[in-house]
Rosetta silent file (secondary structure, phi, psi, omega in degrees, C-alpha in Angstrom):
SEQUENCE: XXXXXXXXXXXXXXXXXXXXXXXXXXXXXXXXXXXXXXXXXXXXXXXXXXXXXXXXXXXXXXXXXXXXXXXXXXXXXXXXXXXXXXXXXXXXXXXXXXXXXXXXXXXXXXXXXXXXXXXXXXXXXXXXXXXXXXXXXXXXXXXXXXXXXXXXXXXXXXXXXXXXXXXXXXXXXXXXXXXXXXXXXXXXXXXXXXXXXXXXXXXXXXXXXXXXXXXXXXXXXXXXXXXXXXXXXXXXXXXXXXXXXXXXXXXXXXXXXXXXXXXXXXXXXXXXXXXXX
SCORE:     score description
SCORE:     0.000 S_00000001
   1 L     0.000  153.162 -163.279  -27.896   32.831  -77.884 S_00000001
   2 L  -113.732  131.737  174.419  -29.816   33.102  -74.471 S_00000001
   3 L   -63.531  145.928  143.298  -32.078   36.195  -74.166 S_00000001
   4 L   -27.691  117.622  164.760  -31.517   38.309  -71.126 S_00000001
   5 L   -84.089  159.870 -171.983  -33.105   37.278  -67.926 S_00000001
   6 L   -96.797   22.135 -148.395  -35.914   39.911  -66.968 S_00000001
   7 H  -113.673  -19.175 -165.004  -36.320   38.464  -63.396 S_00000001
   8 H   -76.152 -116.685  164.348  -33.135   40.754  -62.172 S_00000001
   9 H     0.248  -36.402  164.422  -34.546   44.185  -63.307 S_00000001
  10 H   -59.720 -102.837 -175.490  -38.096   43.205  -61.952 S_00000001
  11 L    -4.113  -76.314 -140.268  -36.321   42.424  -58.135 S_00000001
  12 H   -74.884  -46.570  179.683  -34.084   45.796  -58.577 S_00000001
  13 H   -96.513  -75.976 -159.262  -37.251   48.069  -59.452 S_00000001
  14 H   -33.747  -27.377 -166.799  -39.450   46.382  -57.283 S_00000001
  15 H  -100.995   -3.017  156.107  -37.493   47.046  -54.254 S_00000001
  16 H   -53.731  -41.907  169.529  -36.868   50.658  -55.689 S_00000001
  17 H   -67.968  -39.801  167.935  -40.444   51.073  -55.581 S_00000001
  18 H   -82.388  -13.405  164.626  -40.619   49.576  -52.079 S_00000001
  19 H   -79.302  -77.831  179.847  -37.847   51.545  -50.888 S_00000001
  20 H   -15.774  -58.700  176.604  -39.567   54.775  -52.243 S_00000001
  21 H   -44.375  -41.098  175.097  -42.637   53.971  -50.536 S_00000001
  22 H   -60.633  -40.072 -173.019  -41.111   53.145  -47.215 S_00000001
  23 H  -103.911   -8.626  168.485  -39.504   56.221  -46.988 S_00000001
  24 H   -60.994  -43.601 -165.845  -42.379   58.429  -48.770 S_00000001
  25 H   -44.269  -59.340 -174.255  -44.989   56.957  -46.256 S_00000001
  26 H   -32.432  -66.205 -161.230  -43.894   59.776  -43.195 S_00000001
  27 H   -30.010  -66.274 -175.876  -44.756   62.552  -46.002 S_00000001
  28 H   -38.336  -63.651 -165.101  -48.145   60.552  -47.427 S_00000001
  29 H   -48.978  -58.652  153.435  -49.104   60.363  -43.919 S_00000001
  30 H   -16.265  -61.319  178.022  -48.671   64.005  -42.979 S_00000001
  31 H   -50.796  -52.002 -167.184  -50.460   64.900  -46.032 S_00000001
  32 H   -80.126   -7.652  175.750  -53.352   62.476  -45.209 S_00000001
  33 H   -91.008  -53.235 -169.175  -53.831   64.323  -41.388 S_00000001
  34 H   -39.525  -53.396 -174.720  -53.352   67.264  -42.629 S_00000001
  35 L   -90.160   19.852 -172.702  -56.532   67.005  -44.943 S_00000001
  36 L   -89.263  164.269 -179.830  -58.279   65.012  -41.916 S_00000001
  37 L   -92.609 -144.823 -158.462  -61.155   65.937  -39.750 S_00000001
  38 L  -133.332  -52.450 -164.723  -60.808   66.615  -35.829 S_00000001
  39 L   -72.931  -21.970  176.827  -63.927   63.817  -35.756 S_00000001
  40 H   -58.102  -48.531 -162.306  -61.761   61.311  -38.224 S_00000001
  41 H   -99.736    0.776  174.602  -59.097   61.807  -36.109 S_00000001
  42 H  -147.777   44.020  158.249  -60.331   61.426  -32.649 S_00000001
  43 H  -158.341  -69.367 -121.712  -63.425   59.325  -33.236 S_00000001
  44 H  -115.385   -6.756  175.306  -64.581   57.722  -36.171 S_00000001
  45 L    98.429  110.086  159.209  -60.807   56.573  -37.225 S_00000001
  46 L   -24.126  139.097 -168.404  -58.422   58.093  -40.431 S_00000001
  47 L  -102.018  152.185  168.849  -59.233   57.161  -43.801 S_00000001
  48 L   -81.238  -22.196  179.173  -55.975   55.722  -45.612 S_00000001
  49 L   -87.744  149.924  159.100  -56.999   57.346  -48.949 S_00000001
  50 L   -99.189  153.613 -177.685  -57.114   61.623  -48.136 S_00000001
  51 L  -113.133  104.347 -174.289  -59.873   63.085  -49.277 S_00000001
  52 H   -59.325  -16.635 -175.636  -58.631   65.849  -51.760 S_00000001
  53 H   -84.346  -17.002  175.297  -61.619   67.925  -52.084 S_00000001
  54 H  -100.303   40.964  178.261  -60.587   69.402  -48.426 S_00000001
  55 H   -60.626  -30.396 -165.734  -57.076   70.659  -49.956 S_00000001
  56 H   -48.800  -43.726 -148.567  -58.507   74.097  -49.018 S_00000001
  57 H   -72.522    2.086  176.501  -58.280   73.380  -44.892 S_00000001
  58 H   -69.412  -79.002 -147.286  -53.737   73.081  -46.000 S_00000001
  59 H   -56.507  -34.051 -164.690  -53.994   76.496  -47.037 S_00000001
  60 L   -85.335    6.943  165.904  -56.526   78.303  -44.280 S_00000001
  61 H   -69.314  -12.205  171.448  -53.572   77.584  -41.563 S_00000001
  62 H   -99.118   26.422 -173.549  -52.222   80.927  -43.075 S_00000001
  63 H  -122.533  -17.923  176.009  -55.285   82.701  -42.401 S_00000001
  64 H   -92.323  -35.882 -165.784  -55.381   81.092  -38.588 S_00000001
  65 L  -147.030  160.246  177.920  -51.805   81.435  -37.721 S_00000001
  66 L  -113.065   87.920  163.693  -48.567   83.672  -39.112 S_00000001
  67 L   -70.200  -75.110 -158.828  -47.180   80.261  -40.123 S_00000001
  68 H   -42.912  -19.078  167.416  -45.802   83.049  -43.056 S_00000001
  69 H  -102.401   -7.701  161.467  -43.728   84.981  -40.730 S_00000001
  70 H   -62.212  -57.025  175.357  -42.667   81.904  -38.629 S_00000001
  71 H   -64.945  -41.727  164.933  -41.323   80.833  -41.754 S_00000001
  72 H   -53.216  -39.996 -178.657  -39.311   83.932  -43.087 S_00000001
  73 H   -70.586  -66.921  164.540  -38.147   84.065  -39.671 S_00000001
  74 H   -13.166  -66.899  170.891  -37.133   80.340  -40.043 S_00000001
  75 H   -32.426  -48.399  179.018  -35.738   81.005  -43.521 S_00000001
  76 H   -75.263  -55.259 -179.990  -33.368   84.019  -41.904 S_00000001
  77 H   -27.682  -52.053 -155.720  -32.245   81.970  -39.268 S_00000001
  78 H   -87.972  -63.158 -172.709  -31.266   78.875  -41.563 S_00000001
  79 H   -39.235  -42.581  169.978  -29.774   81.184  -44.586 S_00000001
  80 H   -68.063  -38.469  168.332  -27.646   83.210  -42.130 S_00000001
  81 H   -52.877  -37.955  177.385  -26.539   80.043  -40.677 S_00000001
  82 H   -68.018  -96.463  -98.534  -25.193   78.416  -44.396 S_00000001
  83 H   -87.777  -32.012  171.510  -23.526   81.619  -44.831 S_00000001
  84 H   -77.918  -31.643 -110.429  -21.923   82.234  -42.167 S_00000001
  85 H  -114.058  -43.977 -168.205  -21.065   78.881  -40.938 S_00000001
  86 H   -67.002  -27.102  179.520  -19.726   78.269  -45.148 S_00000001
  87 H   -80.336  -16.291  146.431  -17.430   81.400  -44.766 S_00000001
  88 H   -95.113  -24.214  151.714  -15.515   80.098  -41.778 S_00000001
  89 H   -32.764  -49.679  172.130  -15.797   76.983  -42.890 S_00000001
  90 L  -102.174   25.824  129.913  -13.884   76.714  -45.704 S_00000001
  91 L   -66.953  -39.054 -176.837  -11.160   79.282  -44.220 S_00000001
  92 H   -89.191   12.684 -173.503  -10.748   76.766  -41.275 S_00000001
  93 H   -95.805  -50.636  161.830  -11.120   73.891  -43.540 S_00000001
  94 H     0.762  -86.101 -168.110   -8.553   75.638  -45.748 S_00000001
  95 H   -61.568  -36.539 -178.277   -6.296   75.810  -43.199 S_00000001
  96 H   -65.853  -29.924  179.725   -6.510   73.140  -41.298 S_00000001
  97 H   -57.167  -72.306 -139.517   -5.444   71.014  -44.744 S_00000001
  98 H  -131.896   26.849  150.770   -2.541   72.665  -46.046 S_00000001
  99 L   -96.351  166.605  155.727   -1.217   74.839  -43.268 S_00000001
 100 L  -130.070  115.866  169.602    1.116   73.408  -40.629 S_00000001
 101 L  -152.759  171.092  166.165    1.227   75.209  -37.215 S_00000001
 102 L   -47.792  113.747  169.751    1.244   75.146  -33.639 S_00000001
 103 L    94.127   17.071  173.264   -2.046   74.055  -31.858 S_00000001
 104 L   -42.676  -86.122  148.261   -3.495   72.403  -35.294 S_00000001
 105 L    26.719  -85.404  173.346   -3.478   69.550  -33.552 S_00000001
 106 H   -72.560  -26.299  164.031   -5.818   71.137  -31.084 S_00000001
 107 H   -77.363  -18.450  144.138   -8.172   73.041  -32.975 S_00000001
 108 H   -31.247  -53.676 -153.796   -9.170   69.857  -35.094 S_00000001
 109 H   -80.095  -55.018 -171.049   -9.949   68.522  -31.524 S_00000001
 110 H   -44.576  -41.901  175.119  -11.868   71.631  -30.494 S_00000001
 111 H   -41.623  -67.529 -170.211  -13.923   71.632  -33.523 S_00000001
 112 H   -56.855  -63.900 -157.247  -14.858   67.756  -33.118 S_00000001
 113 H   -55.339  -18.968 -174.780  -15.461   68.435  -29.496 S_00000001
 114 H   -70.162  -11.306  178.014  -18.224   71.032  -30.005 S_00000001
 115 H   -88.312  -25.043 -176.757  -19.866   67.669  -31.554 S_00000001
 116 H   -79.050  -31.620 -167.208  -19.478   65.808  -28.219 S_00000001
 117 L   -83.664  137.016  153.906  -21.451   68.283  -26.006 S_00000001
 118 L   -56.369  111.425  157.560  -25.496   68.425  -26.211 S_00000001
 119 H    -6.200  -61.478 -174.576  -27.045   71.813  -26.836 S_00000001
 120 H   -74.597   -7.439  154.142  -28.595   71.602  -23.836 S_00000001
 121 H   -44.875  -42.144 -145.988  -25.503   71.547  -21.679 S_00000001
 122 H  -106.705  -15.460  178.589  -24.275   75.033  -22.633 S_00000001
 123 L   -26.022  -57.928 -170.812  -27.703   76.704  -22.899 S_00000001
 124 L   -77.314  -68.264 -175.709  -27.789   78.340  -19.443 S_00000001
 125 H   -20.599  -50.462 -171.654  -23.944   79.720  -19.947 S_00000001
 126 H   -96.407   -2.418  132.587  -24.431   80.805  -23.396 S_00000001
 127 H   -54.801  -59.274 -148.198  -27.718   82.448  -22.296 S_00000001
 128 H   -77.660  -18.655  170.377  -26.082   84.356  -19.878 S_00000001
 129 L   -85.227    5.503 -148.309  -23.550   85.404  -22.394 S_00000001
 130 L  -124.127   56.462 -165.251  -26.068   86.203  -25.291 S_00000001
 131 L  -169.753  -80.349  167.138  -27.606   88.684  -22.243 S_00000001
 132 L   -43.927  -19.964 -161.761  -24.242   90.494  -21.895 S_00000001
 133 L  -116.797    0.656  165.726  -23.846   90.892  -25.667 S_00000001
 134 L    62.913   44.005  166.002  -27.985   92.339  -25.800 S_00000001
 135 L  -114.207    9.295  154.562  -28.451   89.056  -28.328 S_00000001
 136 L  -120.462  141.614  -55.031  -31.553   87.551  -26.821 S_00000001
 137 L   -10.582   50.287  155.742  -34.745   87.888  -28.681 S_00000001
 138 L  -110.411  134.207 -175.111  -32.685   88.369  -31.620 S_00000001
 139 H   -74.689   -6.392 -177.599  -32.683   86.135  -34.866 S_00000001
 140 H   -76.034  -69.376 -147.504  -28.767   87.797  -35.442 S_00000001
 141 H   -96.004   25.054  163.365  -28.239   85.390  -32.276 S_00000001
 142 H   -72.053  -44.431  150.261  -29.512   82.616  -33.105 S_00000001
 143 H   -38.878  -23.312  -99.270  -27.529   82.684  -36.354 S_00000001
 144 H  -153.535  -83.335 -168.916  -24.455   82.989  -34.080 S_00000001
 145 H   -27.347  -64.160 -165.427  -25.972   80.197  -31.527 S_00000001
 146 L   -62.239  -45.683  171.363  -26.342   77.801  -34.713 S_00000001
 147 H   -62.020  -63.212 -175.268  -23.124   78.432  -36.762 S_00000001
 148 H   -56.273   -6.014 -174.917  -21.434   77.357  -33.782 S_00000001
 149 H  -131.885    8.053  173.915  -22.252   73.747  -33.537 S_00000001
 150 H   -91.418  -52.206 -173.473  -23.270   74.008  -37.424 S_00000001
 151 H   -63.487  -10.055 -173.184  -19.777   75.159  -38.750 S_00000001
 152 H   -88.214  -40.607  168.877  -17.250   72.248  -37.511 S_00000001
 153 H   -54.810  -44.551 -162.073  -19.441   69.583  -39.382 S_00000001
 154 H   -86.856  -42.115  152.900  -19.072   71.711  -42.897 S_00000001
 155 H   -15.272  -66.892  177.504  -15.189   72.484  -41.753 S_00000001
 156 H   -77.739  -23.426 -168.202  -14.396   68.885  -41.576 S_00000001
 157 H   -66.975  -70.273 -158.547  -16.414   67.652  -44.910 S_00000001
 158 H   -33.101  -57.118 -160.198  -14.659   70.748  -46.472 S_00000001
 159 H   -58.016  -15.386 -159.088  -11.101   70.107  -45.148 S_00000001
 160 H  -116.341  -28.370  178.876  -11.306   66.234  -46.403 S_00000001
 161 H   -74.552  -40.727  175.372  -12.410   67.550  -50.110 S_00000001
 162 H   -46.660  -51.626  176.076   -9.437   69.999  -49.622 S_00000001
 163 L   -72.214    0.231  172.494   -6.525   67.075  -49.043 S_00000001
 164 L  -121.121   27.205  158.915   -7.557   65.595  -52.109 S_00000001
 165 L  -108.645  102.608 -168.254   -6.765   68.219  -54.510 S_00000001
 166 L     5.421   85.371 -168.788   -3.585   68.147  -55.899 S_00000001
 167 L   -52.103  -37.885  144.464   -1.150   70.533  -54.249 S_00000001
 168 H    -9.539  -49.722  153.967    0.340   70.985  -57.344 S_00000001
 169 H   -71.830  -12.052  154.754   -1.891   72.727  -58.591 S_00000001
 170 H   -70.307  -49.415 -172.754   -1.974   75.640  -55.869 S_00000001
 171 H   -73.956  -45.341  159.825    1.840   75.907  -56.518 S_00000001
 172 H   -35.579  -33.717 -141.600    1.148   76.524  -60.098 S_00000001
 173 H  -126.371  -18.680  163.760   -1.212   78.962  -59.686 S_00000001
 174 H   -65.796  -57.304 -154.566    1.275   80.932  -56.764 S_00000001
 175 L  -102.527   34.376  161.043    3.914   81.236  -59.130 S_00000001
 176 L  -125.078   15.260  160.718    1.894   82.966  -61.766 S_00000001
 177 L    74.966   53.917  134.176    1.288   85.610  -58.589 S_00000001
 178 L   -52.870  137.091 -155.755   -1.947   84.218  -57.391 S_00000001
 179 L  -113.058  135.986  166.327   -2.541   85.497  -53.589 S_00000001
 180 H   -38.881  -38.122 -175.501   -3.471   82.670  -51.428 S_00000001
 181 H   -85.918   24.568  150.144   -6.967   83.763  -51.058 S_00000001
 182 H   -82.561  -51.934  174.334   -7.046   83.496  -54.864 S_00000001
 183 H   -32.010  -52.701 -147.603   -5.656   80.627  -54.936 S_00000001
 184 H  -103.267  -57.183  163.060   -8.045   79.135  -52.831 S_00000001
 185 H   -69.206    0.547  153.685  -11.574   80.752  -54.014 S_00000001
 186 H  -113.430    7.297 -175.864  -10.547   80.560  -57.807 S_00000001
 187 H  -122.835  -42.311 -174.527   -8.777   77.220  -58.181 S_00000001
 188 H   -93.547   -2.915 -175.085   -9.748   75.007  -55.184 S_00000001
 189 L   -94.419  -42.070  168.431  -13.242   76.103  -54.510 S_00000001
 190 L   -72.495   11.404  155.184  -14.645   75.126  -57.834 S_00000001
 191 L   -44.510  -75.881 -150.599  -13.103   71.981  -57.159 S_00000001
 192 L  -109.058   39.608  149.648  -14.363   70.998  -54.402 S_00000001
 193 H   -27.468  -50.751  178.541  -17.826   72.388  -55.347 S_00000001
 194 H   -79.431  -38.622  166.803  -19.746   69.165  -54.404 S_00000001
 195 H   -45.263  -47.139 -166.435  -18.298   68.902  -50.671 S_00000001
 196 H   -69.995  -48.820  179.641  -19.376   72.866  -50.265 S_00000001
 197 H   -48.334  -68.561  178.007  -23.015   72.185  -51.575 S_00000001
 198 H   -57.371  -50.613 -128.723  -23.306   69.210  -48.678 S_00000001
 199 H   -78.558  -33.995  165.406  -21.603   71.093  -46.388 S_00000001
 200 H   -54.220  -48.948  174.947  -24.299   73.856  -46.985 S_00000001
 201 H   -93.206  107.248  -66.076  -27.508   71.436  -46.411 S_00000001
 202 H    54.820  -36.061 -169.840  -25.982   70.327  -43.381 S_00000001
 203 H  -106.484  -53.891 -179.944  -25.529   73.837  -41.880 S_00000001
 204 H   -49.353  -21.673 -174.607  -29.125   74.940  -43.513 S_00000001
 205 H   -95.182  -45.138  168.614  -31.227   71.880  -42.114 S_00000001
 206 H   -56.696  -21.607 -163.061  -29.260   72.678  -38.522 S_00000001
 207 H  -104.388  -42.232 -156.933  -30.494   76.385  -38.132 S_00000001
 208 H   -54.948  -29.586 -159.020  -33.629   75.515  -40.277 S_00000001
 209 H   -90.585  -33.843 -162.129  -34.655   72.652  -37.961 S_00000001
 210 L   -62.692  153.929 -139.018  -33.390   73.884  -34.618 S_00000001
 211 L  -140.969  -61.929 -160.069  -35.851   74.035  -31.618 S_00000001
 212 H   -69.359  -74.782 -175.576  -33.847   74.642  -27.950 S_00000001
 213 H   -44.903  -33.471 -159.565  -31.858   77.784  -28.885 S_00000001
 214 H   -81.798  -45.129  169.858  -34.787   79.193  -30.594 S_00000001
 215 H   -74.816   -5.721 -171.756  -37.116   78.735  -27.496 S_00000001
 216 H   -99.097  -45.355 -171.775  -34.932   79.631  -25.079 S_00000001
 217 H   -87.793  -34.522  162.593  -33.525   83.039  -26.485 S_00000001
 218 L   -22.549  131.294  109.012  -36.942   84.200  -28.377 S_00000001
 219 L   -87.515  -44.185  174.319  -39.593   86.056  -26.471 S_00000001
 220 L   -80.853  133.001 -177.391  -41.657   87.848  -28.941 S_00000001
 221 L   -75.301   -7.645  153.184  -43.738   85.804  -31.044 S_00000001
 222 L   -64.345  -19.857  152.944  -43.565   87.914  -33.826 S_00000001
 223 L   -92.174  -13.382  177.407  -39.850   86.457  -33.993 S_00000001
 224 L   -37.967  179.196 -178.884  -40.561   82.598  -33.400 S_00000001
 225 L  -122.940 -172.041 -176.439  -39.305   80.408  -35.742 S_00000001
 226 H   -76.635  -20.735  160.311  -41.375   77.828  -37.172 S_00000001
 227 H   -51.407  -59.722 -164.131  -40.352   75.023  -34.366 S_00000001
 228 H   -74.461  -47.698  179.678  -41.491   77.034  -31.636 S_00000001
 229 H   -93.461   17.917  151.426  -44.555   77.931  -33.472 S_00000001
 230 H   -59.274  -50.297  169.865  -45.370   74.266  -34.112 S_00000001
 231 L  -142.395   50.011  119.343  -45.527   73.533  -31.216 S_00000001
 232 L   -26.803  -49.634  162.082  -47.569   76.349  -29.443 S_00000001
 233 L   -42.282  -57.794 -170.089  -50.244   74.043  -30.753 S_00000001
 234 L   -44.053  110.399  162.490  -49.781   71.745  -28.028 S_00000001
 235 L   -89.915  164.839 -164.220  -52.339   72.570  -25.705 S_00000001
 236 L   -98.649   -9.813 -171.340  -53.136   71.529  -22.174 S_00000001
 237 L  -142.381  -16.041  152.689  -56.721   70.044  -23.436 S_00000001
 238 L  -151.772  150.501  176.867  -56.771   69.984  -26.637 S_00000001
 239 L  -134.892  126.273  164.426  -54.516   69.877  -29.706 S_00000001
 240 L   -30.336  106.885  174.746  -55.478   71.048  -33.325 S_00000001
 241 L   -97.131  -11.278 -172.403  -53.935   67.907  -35.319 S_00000001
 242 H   -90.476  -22.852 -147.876  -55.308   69.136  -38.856 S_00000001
 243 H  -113.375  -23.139  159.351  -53.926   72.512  -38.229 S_00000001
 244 H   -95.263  -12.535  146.546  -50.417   71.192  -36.794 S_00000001
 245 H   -83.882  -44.706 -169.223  -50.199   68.737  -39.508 S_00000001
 246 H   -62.185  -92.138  172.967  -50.856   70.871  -42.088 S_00000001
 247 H   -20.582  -30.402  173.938  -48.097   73.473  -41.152 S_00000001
 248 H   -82.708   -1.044 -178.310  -45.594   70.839  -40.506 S_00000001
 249 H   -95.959  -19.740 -176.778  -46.464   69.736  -44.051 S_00000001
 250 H   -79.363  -48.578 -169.684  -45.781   73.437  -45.465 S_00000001
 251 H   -56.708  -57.682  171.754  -42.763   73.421  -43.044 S_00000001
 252 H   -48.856  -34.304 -177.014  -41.310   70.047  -44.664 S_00000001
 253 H   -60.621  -52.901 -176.325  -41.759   70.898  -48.318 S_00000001
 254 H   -52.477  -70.800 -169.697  -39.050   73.682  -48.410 S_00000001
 255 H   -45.642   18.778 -156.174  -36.552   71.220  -46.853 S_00000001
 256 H  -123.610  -47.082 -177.989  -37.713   68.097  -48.993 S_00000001
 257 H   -47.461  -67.382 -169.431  -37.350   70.173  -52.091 S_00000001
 258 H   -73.479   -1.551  136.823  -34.033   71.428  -51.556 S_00000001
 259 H   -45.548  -31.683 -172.769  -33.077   68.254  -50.618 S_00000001
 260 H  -101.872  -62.713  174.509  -33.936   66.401  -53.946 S_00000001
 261 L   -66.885   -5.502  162.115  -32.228   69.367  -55.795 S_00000001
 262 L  -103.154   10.382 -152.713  -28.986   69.301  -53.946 S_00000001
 263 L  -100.554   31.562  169.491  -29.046   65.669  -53.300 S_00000001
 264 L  -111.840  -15.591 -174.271  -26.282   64.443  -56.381 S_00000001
 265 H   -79.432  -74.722 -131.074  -23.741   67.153  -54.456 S_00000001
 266 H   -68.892  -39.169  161.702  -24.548   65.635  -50.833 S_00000001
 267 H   -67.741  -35.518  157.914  -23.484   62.508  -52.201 S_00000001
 268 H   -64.255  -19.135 -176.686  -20.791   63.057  -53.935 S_00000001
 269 H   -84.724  -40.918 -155.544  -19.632   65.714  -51.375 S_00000001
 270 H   -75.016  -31.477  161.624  -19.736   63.705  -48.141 S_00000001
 271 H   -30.311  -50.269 -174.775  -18.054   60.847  -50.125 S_00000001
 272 L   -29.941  131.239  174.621  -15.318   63.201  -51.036 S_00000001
 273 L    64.972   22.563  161.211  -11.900   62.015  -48.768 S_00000001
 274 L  -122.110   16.278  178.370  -13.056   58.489  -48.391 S_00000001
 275 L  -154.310  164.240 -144.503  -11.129   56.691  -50.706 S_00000001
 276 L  -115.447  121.343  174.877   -7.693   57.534  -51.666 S_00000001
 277 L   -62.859    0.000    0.000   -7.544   59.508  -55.655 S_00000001
């Protein structure tokens, strides 16, 4: 009988380990500026090893800067954005599945089209409207700002997890006097649980990430978000690099985390409606 070859399993975790690395490297690097000097980095040349005993100079960026309320504001921004953006989402996702009406047709396209346009077209308009409505410096409109070009993306993921759940099973659950919105947040929403979960880091990474809206409607700096006060660093003559890597390394951990603990949904979610049950 012929043993197993090992040389297959060697190949397959080596290039796991070289994928890991590949895509780990951004982080490592961050990490390794972050604990860098000002003279390492603009004289004597970056060590590839970090030197760990200066973990301290991470931490004294919240004693230099209100990184911590940059972030909470960040935090409101991106959390109001999942919530709202998931509660019209899966009503227009809903709907768009397993209603039939006049102008579907076109609100599908309106949706997608809010994907074709650049933020920065609509800025000055949607300034001038977020002026009338007393919503700029406010972190309410940013939420607002963000949900709009955040919600159509979780809308369509939902809406494609939605056509693949039996209808059958909605009609069952009607004629034991189930109200459509029962229907649809106690029988199809734990369903299509893994589609909602992506559709959620998807809306949370857009408000969490977002840069234009935030600088443009903001003025007090006691409201920035963490984008804007990233890069405040930039200077006209000099720029901190230990002290702007380090914060972008605080800023990147929340997303990286909740990335690796949602990241068996976002696969399984986005998947969802691409092959036929």
């Amino acid at each position: 009988m012929r043993k197993p070859s090992v040389i297959g399993p060697v190949l397959r975790t080596g290039l796991v380990i070289l994928l890991i690395c590949f895509a780990g490297f951004p982080l490592y690097w961050l990490f390794n500026t972050a604990v860098s000097t000002d003279d390492e980095l603009y004289g004597a040349g970056q060590r590839f090893l970090p030197d760990l005993g200066r973990l301290g100079q991470i931490l004294d960026v919240f004693d230099d800067t209100p990184l911590l309320r940059w972030l909470s504001n960040s935090g409101i921004v991106a959390i109001g954005t999942t919530l709202l953006s998931f509660l019209i989402a899966i009503l227009a996702g809903y709907a768009l599945s397993r209603f039939r009406f006049h102008g579907r047709g076109v609100m599908g396209f309106a949706l997608f089209t809010t994907q074709m346009l650049p933020e920065a077209l609509i800025v000055v308009p949607l300034y001038s409207i977020f002026v009338s409505l007393g919503l700029i410096n406010s972190l309410y409109g940013l939420v607002l700002a963000n949900t709009a070009f955040a919600m159509p993306v979780a809308a369509f993921v939902i809406k494609s997890a939605v056509d693949r759940v039996p209808f059958e099973v909605e009609e069952a659950a009607r004629v034991d006097g189930a109200s459509r919105l029962g229907v649809l947040f106690q029988i199809v929403f734990p369903l299509i649980v893994p589609s909602v979960a992506a559709s959620a880091v998807i809306t949370f990474f857009d408000g969490w990430n977002e840069y234009l809206f935030a600088a443009t409607f903001i003025q007090d700096q006691d409201k920035w978000t963490t984008s804007m006060g990233l890069a405040s660093f930039i200077g006209e003559f000099v720029t901190p690099l230990p002290t702007v890597f380090s914060a972008a390394l605080i800023f990147t951990i929340p997303g990286v985390v909740f990335f690796l603990i949602a990241q068996k949904w976002i696969v399984s979610g986005l998947a969802s409606g691409s092959v036929k049950g």
